[in-house]
C-alpha positions as a Markdown table, in Angstrom:
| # | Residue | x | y | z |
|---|---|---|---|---|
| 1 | Unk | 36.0 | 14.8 | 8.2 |
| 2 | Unk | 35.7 | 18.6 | 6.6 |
| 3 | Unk | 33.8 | 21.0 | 7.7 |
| 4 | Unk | 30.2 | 21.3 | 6.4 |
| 5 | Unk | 29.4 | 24.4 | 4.5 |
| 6 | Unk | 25.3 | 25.2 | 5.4 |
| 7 | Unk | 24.0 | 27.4 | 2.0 |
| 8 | Unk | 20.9 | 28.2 | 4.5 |
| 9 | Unk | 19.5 | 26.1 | 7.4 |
| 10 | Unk | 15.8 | 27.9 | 8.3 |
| 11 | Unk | 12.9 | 26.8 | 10.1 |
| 12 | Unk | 9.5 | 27.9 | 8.5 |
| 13 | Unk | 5.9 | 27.9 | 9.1 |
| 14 | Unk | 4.1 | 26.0 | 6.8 |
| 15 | Unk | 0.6 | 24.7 | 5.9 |
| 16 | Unk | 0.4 | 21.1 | 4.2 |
| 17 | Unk | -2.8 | 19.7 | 2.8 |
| 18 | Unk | -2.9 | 15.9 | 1.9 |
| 19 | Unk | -5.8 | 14.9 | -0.4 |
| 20 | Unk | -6.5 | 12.0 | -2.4 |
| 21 | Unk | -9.2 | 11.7 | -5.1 |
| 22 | Unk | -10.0 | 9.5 | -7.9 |
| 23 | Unk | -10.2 | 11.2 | -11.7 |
| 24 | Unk | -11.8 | 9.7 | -14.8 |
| 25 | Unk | -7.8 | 8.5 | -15.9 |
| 26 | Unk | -6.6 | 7.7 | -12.3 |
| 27 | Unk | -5.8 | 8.1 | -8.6 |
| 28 | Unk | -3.9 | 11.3 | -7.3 |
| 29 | Unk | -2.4 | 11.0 | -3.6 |
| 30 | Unk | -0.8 | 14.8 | -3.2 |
| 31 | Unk | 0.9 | 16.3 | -0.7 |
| 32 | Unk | 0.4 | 20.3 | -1.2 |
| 33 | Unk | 2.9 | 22.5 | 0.9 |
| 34 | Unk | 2.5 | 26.2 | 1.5 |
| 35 | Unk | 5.6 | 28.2 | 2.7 |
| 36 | Unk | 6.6 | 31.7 | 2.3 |
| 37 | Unk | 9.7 | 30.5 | 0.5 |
| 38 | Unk | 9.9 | 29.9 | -3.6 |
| 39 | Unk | 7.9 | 33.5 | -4.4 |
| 40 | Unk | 4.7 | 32.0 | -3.5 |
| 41 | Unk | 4.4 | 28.8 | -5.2 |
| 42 | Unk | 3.5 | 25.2 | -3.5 |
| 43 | Unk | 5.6 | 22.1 | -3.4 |
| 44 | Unk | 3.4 | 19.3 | -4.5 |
| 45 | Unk | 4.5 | 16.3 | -4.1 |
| 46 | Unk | 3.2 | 13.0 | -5.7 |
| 47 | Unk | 3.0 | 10.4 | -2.9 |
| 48 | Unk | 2.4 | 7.3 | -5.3 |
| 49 | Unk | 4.4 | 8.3 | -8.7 |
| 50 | Unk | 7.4 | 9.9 | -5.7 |
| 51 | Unk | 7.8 | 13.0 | -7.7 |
| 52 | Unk | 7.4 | 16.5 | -6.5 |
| 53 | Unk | 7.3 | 20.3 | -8.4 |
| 54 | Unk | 7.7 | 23.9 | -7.2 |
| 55 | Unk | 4.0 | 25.2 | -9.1 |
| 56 | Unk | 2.8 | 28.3 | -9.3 |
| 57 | Unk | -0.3 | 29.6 | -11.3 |
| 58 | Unk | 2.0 | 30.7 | -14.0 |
| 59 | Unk | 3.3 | 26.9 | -14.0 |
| 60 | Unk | -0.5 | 25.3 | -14.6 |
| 61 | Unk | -0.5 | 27.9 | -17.6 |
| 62 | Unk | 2.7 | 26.7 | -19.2 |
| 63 | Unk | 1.9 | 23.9 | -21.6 |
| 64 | Unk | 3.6 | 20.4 | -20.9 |
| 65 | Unk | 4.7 | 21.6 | -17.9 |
| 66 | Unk | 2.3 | 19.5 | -15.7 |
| 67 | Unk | 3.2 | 16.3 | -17.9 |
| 68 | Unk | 6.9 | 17.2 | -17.6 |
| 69 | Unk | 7.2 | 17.2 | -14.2 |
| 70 | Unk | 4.6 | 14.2 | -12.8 |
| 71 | Unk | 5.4 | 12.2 | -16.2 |
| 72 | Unk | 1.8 | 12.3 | -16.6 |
| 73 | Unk | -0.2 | 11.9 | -20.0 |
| 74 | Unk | -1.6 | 14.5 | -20.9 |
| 75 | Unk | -5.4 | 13.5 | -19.9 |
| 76 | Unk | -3.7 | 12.6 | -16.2 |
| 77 | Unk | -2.3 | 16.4 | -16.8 |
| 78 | Unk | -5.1 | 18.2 | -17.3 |
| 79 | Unk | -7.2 | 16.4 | -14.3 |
| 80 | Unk | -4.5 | 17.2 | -12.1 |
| 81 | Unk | -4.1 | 21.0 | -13.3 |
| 82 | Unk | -8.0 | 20.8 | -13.0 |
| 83 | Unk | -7.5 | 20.3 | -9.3 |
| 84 | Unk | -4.2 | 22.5 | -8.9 |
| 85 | Unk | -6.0 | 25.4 | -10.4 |
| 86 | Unk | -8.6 | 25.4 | -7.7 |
| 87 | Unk | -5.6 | 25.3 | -4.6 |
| 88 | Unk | -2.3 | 26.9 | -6.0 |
């Protein structure tokens, strides 16, 4: 077997939030993690649809971003920007 090549291997405070809560188009089960790695941003993570994003406030103002990355309509999109906006 070769030798493994580590790019980084770190171990990091972090804070993680897990909330669930029902919008007019459906049900969003996040989990929000807080590091001091990726300039600030979260990694939320989309428990049911298993799909995650790096997402920054500069993200939430990018249009289709939010749609892009959940493959979310975009009503779904804009309910779960409406939330992200309040915690990122």
């Amino acid at each position: 077997m070769s030798e493994r090549f580590f790019l980084y291997d770190d171990s990091v405070s972090s804070s993680i939030r897990f909330v669930s809560f029902l919008g007019e188009r459906g049900r969003y089960d996040l989990c929000i993690i807080h590091t001091d790695r990726y300039f600030g941003k979260a990694i939320v993570l989309d428990i049911q649809r298993n799909r995650f994003a790096i997402i920054g406030p500069d993200d939430l103002n990018e249009e289709g971003y939010i749609e892009y990355a959940f493959q979310l309509s975009t009503e779904e999109a804009a309910e779960l920007t409406s939330f992200l906006l309040e915690i990122v």
